[in-house]
C-alpha positions in Angstrom: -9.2 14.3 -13.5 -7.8 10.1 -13.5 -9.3 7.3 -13.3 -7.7 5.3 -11.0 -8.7 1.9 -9.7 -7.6 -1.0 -7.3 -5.2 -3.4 -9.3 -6.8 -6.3 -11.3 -5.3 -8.7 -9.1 -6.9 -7.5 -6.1 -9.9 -8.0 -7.3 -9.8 -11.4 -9.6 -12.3 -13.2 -7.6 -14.1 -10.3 -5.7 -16.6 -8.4 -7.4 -16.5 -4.3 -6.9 -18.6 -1.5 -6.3 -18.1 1.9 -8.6 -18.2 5.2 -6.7 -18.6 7.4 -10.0 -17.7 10.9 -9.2 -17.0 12.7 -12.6 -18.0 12.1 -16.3 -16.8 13.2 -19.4 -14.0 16.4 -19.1 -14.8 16.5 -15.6 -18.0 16.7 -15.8 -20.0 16.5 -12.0 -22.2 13.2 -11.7 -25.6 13.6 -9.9 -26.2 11.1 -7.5 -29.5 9.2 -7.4 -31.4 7.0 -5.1 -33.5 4.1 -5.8 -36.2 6.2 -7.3 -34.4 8.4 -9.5 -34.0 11.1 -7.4 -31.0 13.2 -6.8 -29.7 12.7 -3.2 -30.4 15.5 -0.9 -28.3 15.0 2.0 -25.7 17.6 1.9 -22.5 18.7 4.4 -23.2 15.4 6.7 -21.3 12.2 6.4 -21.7 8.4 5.7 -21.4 6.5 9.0 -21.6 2.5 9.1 -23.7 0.4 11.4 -24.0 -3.2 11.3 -22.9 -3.5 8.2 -25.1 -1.2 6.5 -23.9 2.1 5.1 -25.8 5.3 6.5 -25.7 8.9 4.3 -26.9 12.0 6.6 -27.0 15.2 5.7 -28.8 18.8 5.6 -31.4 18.7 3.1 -32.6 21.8 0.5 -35.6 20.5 -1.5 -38.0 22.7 0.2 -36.0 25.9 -0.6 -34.0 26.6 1.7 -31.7 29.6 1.0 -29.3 30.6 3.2 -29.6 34.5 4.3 -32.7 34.5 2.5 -35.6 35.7 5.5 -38.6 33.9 3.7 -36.8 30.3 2.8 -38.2 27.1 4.9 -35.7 25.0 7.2 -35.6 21.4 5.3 -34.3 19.7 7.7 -31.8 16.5 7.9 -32.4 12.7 5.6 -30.3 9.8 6.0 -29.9 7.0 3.4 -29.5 3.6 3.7 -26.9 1.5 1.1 -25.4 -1.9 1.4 -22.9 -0.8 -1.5 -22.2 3.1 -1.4 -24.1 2.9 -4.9 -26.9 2.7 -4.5 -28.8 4.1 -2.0 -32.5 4.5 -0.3 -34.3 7.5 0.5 -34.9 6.6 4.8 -36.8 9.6 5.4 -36.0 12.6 7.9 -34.2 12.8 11.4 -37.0 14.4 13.0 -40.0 16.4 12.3 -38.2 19.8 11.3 -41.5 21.4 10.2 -42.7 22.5 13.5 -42.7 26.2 14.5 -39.4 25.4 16.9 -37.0 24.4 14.5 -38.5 26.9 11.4 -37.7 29.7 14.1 -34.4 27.2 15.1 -33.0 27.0 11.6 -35.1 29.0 8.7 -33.5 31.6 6.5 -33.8 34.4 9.4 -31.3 32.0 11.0 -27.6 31.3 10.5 -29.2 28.1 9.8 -28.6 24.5 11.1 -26.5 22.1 9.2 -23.6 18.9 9.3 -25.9 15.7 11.3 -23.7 13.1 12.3 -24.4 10.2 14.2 -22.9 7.7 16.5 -23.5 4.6 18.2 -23.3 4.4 22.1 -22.5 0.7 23.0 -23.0 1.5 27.1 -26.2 3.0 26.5 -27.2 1.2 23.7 -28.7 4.4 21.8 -27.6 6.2 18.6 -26.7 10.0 19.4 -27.0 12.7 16.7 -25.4 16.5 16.9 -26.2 19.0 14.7 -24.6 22.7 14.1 -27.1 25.5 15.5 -26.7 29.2 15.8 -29.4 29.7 18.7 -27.8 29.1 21.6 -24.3 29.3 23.4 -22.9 26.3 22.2 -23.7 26.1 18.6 -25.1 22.5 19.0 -28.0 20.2 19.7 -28.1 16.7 20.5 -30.5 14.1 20.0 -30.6 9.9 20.8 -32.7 7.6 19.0 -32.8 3.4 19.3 -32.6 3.3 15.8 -30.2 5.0 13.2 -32.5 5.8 11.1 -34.4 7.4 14.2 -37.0 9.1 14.8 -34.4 11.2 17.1 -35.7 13.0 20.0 -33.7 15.9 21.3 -32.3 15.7 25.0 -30.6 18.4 27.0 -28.4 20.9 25.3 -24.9 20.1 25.7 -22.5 22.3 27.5 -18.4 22.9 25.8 -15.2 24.4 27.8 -14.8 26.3 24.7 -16.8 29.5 24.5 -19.1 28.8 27.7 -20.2 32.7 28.3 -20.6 33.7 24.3 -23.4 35.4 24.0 -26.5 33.6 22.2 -27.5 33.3 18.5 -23.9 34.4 17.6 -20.8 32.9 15.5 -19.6 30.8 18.2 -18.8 26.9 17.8 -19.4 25.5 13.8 -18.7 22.9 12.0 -17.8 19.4 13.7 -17.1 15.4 13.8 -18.0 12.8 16.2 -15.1 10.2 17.1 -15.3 7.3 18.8 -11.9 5.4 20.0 -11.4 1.8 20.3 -12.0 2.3 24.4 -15.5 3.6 23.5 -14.3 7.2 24.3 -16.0 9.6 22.6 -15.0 13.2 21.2 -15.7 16.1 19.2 -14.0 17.9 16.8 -15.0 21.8 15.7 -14.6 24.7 14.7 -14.4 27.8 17.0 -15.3 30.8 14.9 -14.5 32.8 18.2 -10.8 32.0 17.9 -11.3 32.7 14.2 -12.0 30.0 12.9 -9.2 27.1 14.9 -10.0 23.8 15.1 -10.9 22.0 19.0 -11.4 18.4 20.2 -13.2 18.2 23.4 -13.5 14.7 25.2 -17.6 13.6 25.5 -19.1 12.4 28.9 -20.2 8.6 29.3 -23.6 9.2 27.0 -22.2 11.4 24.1 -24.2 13.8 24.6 -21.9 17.0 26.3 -18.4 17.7 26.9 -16.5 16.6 29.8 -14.5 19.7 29.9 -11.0 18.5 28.1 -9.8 20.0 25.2 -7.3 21.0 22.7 -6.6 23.1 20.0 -5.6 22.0 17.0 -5.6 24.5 14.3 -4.5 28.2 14.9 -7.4 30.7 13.1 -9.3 30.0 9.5 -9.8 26.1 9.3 -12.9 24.8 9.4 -15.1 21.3 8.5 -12.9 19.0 10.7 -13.2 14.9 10.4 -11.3 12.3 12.5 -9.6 9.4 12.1 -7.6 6.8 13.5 -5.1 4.7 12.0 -1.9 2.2 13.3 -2.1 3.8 16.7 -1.9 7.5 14.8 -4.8 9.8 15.4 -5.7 12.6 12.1 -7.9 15.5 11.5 -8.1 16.6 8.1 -10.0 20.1 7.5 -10.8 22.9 5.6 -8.1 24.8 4.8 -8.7 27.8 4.5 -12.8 27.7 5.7 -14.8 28.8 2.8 -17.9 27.8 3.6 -19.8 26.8 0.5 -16.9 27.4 -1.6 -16.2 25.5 -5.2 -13.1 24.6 -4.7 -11.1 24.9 -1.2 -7.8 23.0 0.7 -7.4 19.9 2.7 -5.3 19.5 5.1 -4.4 17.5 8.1 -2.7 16.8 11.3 -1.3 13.8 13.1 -0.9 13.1 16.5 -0.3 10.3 19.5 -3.7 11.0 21.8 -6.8 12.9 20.5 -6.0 15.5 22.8 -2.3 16.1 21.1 0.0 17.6 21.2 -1.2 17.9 17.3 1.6 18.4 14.5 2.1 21.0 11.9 -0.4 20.8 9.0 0.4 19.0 5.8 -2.1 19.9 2.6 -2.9 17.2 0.9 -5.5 19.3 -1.8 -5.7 22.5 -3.2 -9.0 22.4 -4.3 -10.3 19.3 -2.4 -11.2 17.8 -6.1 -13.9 20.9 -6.6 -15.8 21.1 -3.5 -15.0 21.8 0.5 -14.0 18.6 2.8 -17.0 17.2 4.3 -16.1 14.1 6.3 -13.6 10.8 6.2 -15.5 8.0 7.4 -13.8 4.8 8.5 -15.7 1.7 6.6 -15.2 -1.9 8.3 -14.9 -3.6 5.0 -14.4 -7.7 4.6 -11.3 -6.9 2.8 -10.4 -4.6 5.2 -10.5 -1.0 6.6 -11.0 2.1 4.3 -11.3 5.8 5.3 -13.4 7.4 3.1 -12.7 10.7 2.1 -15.9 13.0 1.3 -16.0 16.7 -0.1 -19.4 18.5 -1.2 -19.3 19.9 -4.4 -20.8 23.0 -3.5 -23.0 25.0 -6.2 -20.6 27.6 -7.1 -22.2 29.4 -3.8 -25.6 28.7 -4.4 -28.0 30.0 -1.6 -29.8 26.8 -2.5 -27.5 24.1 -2.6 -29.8 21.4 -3.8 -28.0 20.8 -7.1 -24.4 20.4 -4.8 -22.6 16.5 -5.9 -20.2 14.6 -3.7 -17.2 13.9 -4.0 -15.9 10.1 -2.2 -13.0 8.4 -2.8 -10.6 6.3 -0.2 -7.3 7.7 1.6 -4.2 6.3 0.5 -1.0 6.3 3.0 2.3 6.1 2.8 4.9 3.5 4.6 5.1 6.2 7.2 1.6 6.9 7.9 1.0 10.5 6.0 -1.6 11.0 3.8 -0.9 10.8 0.0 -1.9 14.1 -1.9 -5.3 13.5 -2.8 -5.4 12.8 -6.7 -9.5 13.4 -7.8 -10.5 10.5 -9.4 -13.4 10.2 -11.9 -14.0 6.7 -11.3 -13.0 5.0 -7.7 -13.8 0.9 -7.4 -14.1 0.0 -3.8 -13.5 -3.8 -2.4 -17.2 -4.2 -1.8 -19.7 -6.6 -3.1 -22.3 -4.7 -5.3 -25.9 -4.7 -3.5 -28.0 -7.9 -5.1 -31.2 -7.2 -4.2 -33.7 -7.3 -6.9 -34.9 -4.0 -8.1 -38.7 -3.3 -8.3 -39.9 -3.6 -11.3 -41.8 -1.1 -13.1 -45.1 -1.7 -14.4 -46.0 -1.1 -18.2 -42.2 0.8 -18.5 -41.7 1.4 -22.3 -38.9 3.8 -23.2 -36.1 5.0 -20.9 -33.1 7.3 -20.4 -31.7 5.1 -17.7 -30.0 7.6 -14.4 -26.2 6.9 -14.8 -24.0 9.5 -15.6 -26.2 12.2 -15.0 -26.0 15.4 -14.0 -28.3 18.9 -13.6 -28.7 22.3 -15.7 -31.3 24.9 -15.3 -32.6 27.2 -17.9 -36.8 26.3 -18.7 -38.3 29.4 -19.1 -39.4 32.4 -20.8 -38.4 31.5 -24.4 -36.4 28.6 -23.1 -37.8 25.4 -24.1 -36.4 21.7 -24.2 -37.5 18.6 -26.0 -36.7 15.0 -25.5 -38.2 12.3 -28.4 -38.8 8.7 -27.7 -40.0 6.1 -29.7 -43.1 3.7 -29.1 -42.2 0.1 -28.6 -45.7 -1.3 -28.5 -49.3 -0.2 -29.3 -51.3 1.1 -26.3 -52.1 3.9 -24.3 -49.5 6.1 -23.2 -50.1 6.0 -19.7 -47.9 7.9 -18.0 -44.4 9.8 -19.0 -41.8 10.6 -15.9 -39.2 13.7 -16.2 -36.9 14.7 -14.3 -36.9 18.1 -13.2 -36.5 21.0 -10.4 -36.7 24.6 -9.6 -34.6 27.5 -8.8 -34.8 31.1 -8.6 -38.8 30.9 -7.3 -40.2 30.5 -10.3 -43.3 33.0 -11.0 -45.3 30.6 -13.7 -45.9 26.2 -13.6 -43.8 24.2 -15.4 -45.6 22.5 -19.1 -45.1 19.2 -20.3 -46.6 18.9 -23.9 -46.2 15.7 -26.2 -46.1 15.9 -29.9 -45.5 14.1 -33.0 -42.2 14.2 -34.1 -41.0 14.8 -37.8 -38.0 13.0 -39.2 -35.6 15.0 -37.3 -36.8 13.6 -34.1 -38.6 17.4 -33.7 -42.2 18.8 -32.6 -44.3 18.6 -35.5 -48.2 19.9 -35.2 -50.4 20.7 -32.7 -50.0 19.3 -29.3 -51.6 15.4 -28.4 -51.4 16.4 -24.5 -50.4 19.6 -22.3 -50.3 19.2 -18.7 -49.2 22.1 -16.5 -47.7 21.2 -13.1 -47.7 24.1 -10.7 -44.6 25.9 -8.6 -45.4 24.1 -5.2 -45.5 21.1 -6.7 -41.8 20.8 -7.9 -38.8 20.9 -5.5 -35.6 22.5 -5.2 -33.8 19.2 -6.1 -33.7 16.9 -9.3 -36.3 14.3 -9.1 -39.0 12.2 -11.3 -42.2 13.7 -11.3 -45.1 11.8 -13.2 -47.7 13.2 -15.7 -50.5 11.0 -17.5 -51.3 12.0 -20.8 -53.4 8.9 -21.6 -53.1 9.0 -25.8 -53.0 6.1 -28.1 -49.5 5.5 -29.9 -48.7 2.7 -32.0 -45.7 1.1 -32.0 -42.4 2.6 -33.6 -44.5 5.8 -33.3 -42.2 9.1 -32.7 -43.4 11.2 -29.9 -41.7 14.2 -28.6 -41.8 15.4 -25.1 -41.3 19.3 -24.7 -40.5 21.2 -21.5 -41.8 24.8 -21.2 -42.5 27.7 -18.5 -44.0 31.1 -19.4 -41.8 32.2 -15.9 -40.2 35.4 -16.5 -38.6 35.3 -13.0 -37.0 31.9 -11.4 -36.2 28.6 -13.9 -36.6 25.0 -14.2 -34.4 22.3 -15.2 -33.6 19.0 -16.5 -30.9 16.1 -16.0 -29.0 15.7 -18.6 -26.2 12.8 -20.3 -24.2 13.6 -23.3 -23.1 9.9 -24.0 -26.8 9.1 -25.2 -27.8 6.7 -22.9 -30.9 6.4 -25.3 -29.6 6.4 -29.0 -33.3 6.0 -30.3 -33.9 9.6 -29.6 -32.8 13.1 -29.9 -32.6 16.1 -27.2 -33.6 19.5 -28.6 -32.9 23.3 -27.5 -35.1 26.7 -28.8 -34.1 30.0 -27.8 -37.2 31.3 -29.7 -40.4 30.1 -27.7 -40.3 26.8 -29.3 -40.8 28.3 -32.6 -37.8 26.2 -33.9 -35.5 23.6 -31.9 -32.0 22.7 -32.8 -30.6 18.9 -32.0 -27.9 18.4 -29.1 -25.9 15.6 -30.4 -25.2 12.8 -27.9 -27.6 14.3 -25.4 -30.4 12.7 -23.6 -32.8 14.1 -20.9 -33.8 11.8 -17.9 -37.1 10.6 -19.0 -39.3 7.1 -19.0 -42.5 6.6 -20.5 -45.2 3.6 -19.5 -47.8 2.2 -22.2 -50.4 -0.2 -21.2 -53.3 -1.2 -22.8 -56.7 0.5 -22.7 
């Protein structure tokens, strides 16, 4: 991995906003909204409205596991960012809970993945497709007055490509929405019925169905397509080959002169697409300019749950002739874009924290797996409340224990426990986020405390988020094999963790 960023010069009197993608030996970075939860918007895209930055994806939280017959449809979030840094938890698409799309999209499914959303200027509305395997078509369209929606579903939109498939198959999959500087619309997927070749069909007035032209693009065993235009030059990059929820799979592309070709030979431009599978390239109206976003998800080495799956963004770079510079994965990317000013909340009695940068998620609480974080007391009072972050994987068959102890002189769990609190299965998600006990003991300040994760599961696991630059130097991060019976020190590693004292 390099760390590569714009020249100095460029921005001497601009300020810039970090897209962090790997730490440490190319280590993945966990991305986390404004409340310190990991961002659960998966194989979707950022889109730009206005100004403001919109993330949309398929969300796994609730459990969803592909192939698995029992896992819950999540359904689709968006986020909101005015910096591609930091970013706001907006809520869900649409109600997914409802016994339609749980029979639509659930694990007895193919599932129902990759939201994208465009803006209308005829019509005024927002239209959002997303990839089904119900019907013919293999999509579903909604419109909403708002980005953020709610979005209602309309009609389902008819394709020249694959009209008489038969239902509830592999038909049409992954896809992009482009719009052209004439406000012409088109789509861009995948037709697993020619094994797996890219099409672009031209969209009707509303965005909402084809209008019956097409082209294909790619021959057989692309997939993931996103669209761009640049100089007059139209691009699709892609997956290449498809390898759906793959670790590590090509990008490629193709140029031509009208979205519906002819289309030129493909060029690769990643072997690996820096870990993950492409995802999208969004093109971001910046003030210094136009950028065109690359985005690959950093799948979960093939999780069925792919709640713990980073991002990878980072812009294009051309050449004098318009191709597409092989894409070098970058640990650290700063982008000509003002940082986001606006004040953050502030938080109420906070004492002792770990801080959320740098990241990232490991999973192995349980059975005689324990982990400890220490913290130290900077005031006297009542320890009101101590946040962790944590999730769950694997169905875990036993709660998840926070206890707090004193702490001897190597930072470790000394004596018997000052609070125990057991949080149960259903009330821990699938992805990393802060949840909140309150253990309501006196401490004094410069008192040691140690706070120890434990599960008596035999079956499924819980786990932590992690940062081996100690982002909190006043503590120490502990590991026992043994039941907590003894705990060895991590050096330089800290758990995500805050703690809150207030007075009595």
């Amino acid at each position: 991995m390099v760390g590569v960023l714009v020249a100095p010069e460029v921005l001497a009197d601009k300020q810039a906003s970090a897209l962090i993608n790997f730490g440490p030996g190319g280590r993945q970075i966990t991305r986390f909204d404004s409340v310190a939860a990991a961002i659960d918007a998966h194989d979707g895209e950022i889109a730009q409205f206005d100004g403001v930055f919109y993330l949309y994806g398929t969300s796994y939280d609730c459990g969803y596991e592909w192939g698995n017959h029992d896992a819950p449809f999540c359904g689709f979030k968006v986020y909101t960012s005015k910096d591609l840094v930091n970013w706001t938890d907006r809520g869900f698409l649409f109600d997914a809970q409802t016994p339609v799309w749980q029979s639509r999209c659930n694990g007895k499914t193919y599932g129902c993945y990759r939201p994208h959303v465009i803006f209308n200027q005829r019509t005024g509305l927002y239209v959002l497709w997303i990839n089904v395997y119900d019907n013919v078509v293999g999509y579903r369209v909604f419109t909403s007055a708002s980005p953020l929606g709610p979005f209602k579903e309309i009609a389902e939109p008819k394709l020249a490509v694959n009209p008489n498939a038969a239902a509830a198959g592999l038909n049409n999959g992954d896809h992009d929405l482009f719009v052209d500087d004439d406000n012409t619309a088109y789509l861009a997927f995948t037709d697993w019925r020619a094994g797996g070749a890219i099409m672009i069909e031209k969209l009707n007035a509303e965005y909402t169905s084809g209008a019956g032209d097409f082209v294909k693009v790619t021959p057989s065993r692309t997939e993931a397509p996103g669209m761009l235009k640049r100089n007059g030059k139209y691009y699709v990059l892609y997956s290449d080959p498809n390898c759906g929820y793959c670790g590590g799979t090509g990008t490629s592309y193709r140029t031509a002169a009208s979205p519906l070709g002819p289309w030129s030979a493909g060029i690769q431009i990643s072997t690996n697409s820096c870990g993950g599978q492409p995802s999208f390239v969004s093109t971001l109206k910046l003030d210094t300019g136009v950028i065109f976003l690359y985005g690959s998800d950093l799948w979960n080495n093939g999780a069925k749950n792919e709640a713990l799956a980073n991002f990878y963004w980072a812009p294009l770079t051309f050449t004098g002739d318009g191709s597409i510079n092989p894409i070098q994965c970058q640990d650290k990317v700063s982008v000509e874009l003002r940082p986001d000013a606006t004040p953050k909340p502030k938080l109420t009695d906070l004492d002792a924290t770990s801080g959320n940068d740098g990241f990232t998620s490991f999973c192995d609480i349980g059975g005689n797996i324990q982990r400890s974080q220490s913290f130290v007391a900077t005031r006297s009072g009542i320890l009101k409340a101590v946040s962790f972050n944590t999730f769950q994987s694997g169905h875990p068959d036993a709660g998840l224990a926070l206890e707090i102890y004193r702490a001897d002189e190597a930072h470790l769990p000394v004596g018997p426990a000052l609070s125990s609190i057991l949080i149960l299965p259903n009330e821990i998600g699938w992805s990393p986020k802060l949840l909140v006990v309150h253990p309501n003991i006196s401490v004094k300040g410069s008192d040691v405390c140690v706070l120890v994760l434990k599960s008596a599961a035999g079956k499924g696991r819980y786990g932590f988020s992690y940062n081996d630059a100690l982002p909190y130097p006043a503590g120490k991060e502990a590991y026992s094999n043994n039941g907590g019976k003894s705990f060895s020190v991590e050096k330089k590693r800290t758990l995500l963790f805050r703690t809150f004292i207030g007075t009595e």
